[in-house]
BALO-600644 format. One record per atom (N, C-alpha, C): residue in three letters; y, x, z. Coordinates in steps of 0.05 Angstrom, whole numbers, plus 5000, padded with zeros to 4 digits. Each point is the difference from the previous one (the first is absolute). Layout:
! residues N
alaYXZ/...
! end
This chain:
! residues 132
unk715251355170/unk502349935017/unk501349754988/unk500449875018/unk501749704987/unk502450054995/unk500849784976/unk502950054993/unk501449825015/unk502549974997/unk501649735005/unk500149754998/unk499249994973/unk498649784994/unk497549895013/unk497550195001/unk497149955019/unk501549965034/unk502050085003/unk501450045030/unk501149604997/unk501449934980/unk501149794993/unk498249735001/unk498050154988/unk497349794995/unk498549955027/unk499850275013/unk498949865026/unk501449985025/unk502249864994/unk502649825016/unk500350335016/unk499950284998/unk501050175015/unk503249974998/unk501449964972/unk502250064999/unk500349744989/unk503249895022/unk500749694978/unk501349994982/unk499449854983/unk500449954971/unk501149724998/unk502649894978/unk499749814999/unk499349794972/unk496249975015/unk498549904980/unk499949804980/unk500149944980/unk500349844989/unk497349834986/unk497450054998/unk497749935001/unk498550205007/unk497249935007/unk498150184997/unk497049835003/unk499250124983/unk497249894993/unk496950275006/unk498549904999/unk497850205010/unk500050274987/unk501150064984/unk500550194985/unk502550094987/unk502649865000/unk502550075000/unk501550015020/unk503150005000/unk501550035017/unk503050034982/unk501849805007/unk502950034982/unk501550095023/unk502650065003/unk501450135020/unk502449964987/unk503049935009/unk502150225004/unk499550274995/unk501650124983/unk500350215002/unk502650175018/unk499650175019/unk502050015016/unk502450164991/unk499250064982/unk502950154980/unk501449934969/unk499549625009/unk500149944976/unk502250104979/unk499149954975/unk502150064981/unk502549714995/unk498349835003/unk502149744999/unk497449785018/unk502349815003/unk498249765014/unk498549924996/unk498049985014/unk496349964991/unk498750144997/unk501050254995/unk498450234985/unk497149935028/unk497550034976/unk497550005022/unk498350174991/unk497750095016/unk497350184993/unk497549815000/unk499350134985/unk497149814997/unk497250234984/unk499149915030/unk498750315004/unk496949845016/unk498250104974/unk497049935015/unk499450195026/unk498349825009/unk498750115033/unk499050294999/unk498749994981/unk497950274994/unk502350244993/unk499450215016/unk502150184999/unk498650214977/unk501749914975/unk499150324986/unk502950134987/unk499350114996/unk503350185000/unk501449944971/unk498349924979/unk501350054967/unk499049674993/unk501149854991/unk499849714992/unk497750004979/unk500350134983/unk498150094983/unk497850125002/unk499150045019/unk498150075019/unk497549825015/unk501649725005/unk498849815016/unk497749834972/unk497949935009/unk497649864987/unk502149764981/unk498749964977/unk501749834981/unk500149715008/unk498449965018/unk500849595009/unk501450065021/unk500850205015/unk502550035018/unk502350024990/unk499450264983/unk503449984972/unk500949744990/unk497949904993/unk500649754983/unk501249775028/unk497949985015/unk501449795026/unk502550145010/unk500550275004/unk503450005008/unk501349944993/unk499550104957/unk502449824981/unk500449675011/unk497649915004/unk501049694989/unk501049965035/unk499450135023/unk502049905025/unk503050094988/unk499950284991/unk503650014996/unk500649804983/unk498749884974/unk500749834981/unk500649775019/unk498549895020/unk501349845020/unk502649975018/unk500150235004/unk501450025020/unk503150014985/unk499850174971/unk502749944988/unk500149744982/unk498249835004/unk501249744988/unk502149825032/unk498250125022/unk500749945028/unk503250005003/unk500150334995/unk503350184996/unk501849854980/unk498249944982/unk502649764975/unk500049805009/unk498649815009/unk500649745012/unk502650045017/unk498950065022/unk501650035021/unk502650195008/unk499950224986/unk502450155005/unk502050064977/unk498849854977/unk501749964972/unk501650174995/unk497750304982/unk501250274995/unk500049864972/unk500850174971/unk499949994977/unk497250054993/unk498450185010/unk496949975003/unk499750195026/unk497250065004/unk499850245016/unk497850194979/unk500550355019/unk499350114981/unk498450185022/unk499050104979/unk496850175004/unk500450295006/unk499150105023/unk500350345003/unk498150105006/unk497750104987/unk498150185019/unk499450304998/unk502050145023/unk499750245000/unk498150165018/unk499949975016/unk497750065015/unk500550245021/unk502250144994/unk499650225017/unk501450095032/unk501549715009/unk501050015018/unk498149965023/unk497649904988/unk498549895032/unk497050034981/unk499250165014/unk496950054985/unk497549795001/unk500949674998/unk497849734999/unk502349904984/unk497549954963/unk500649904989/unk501849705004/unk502449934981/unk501949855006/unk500649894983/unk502349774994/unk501449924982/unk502849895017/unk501550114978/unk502549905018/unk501749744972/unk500249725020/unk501349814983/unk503350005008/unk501950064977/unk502350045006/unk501749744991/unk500849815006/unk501549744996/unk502850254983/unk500749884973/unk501150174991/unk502949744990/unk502150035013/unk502649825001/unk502650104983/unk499350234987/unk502650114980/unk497950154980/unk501049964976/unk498850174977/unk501250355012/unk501550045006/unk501550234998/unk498450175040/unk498449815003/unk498750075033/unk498550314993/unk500950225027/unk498450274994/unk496649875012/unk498850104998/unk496550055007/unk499850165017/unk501350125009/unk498450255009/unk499549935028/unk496950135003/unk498549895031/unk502250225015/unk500750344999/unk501050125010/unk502149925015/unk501549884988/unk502249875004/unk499849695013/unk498549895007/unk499949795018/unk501049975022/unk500849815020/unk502249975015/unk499249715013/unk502349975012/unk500449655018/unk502449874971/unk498849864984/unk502549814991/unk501549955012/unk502549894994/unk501749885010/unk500149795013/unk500149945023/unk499749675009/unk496549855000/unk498150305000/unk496849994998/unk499049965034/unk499349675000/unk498050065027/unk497149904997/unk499250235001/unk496250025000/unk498749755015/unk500649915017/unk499449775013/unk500649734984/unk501949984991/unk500749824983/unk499449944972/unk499950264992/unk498349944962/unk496850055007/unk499650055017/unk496649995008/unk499749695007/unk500449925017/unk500249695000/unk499549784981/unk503350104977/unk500249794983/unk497750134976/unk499250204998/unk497050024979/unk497749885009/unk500150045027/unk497449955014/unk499049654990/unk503749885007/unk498949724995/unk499549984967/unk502250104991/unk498950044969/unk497249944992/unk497350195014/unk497850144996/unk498349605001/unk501349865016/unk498949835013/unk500249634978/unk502650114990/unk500749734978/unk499850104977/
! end
């Protein structure tokens, strides 16, 4: 059965994308924890990250390693930070969190609409990010 993500990947459900390549896919996350927060989640649906063949592990790292140099350029957190829990959506994931206060909570549970957050708008300005 496809997840949300496999639903995401094949344009069933819209997403607002931020690259995707033959084998990845970065996203919005729609419950971000702070601004930018994104997923970055290979094509191949397997449920445990640690699970997927080792030149896919390794190629997800280095798209998220991209994608949060992407998130520091352009949305100028103090860094962004790294979460991979896995158990909200059963296709392996990474979630990049643009992290703007030392004192910021983590928790995916607790994710929300920031304050003054429009998805249309920080999808945009990464997108062009992705491009300079």
């Amino acid at each position: 059965m496809d997840t949300i993500f496999t639903k995401i990947i094949k344009k069933e459900i819209p997403s607002h994308t931020l690259m995707e390549t033959d084998r990845h896919i970065a996203f919005l996350d729609i419950r971000p924890v702070t601004k930018g927060h994104t997923l970055v989640v290979p094509k191949k649906q397997v449920d445990y990250l640690f699970d997927l063949e080792d030149d896919l592990l390794a190629e997800t790292m280095l798209v998220a390693k991209e994608m949060a140099a992407v998130l520091d350029r352009v949305l100028k957190p103090i860094r962004t930070g790294v979460i991979v829990e896995g158990l909200e959506v059963p296709h392996a994931h990474i979630h990049l969190i643009p992290i703007y206060s030392e004192a910021m909570n983590f928790s995916l549970r607790e994710g929300g609409d920031p304050v003054g957050y429009s998805f249309e708008e920080v999808a945009e300005l990464i997108k062009k990010g992705i491009t300079t």
